[in-house]
C-alpha positions as CSV (number, residue, x, y, z in Angstrom):
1,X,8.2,5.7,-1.3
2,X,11.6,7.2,-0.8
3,X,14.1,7.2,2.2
4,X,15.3,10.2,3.5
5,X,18.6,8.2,4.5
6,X,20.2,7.2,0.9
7,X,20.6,3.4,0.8
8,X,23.9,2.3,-0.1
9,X,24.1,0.6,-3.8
10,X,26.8,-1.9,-3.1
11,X,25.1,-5.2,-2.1
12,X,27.0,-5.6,0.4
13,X,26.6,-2.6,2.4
14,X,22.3,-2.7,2.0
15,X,22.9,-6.5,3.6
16,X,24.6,-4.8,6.5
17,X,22.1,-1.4,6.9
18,X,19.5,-3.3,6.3
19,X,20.6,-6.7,9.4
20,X,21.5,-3.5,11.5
21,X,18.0,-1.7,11.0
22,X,16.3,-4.5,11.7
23,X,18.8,-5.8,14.8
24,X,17.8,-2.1,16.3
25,X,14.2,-1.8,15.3
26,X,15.0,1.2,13.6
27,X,11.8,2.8,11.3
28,X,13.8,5.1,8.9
29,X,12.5,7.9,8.2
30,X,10.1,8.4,4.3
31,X,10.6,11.5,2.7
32,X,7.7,10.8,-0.2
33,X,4.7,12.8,0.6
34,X,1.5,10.2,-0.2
35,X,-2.1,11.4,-0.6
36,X,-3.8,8.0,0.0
37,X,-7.2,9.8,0.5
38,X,-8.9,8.4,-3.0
39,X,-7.8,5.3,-2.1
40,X,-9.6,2.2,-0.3
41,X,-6.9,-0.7,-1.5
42,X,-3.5,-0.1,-1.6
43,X,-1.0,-2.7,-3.0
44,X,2.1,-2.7,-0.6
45,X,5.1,-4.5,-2.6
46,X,8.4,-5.0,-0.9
47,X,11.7,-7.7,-0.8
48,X,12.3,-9.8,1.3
49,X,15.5,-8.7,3.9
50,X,16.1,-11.5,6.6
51,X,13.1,-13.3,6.7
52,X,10.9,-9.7,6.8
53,X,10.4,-6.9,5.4
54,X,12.8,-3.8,5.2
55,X,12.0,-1.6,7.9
56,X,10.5,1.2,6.0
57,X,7.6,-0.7,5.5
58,X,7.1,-0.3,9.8
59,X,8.0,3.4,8.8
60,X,5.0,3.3,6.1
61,X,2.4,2.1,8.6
62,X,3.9,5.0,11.1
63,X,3.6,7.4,8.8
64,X,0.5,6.7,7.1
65,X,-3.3,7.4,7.7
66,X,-4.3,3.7,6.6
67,X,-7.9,3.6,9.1
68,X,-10.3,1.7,7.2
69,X,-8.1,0.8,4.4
70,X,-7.3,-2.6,2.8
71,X,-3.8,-3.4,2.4
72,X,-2.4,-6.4,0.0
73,X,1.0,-6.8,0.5
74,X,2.8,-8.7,-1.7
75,X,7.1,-9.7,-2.0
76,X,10.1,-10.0,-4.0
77,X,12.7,-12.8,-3.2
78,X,15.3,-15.2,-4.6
79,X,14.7,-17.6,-2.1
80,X,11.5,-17.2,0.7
81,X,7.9,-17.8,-0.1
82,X,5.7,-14.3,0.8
83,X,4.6,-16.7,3.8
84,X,8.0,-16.1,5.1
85,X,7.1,-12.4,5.9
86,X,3.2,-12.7,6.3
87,X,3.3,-13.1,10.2
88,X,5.9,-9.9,10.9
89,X,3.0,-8.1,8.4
90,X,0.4,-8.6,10.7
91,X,2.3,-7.9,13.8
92,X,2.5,-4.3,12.1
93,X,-0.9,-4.0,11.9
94,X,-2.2,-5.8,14.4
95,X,-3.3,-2.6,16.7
96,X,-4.7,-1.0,13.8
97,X,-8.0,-0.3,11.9
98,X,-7.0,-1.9,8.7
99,X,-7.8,-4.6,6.9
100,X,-5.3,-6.7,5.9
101,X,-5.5,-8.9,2.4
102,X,-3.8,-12.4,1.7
103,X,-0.7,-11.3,0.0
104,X,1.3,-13.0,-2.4
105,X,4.9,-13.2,-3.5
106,X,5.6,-11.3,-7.1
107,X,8.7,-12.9,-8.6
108,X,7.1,-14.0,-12.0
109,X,4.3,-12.3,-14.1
110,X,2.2,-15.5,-13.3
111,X,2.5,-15.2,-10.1
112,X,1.7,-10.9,-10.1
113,X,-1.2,-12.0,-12.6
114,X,-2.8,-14.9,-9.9
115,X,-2.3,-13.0,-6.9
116,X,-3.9,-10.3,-8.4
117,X,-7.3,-11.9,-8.9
């Protein structure tokens, strides 16, 4: 899934785009054009930004026909657990008709391998 807005590659500046997207509620916009048709589960990976994920995982679920689909999301971080991030998930999806898997957080290829079971 790509941005239309380039993100910045000093560390830095992501840290600050990413505090002011989520400070604003801002959904940036996703260029990437995704057929999900074919697909009943769909594996949602992200990092973990402040406690949440970035915001163009809102812009995913806005974009997105996901009715009747099963998500599992599942995390990057140096620091939080994926439970850190599972409520804002399902505040996302809350409204909608999709059904939402236990995720898990994928730093390690044990952890990937038993959250993928």
């Amino acid at each position: 899934m790509k941005s239309v807005q380039a993100w910045p590659t000093n560390f830095d500046d992501l840290a600050a785009l990413a505090q002011k997207q989520r400070d604003t509620n801002v959904h940036p916009e996703i260029s990437s054009q995704i057929n999900l048709d074919n697909y009943d589960k769909i594996y949602l990976g992200y990092p973990t930004w402040y406690g949440q994920p970035p915001m163009i995982i809102n812009s995913f679920f806005d974009k997105f026909d996901l009715d009747d689909k099963t998500v599992v999301p599942f995390s990057t971080s140096g620091s939080s657990t994926f439970e850190i991030t599972a409520p804002y998930v399902h505040s996302i999806v809350k409204d909608k008709n999709i059904k939402l898997e236990n995720g898990f957080r994928a730093n390690s290829e044990d952890e990937i391998t038993n959250g993928l079971k």
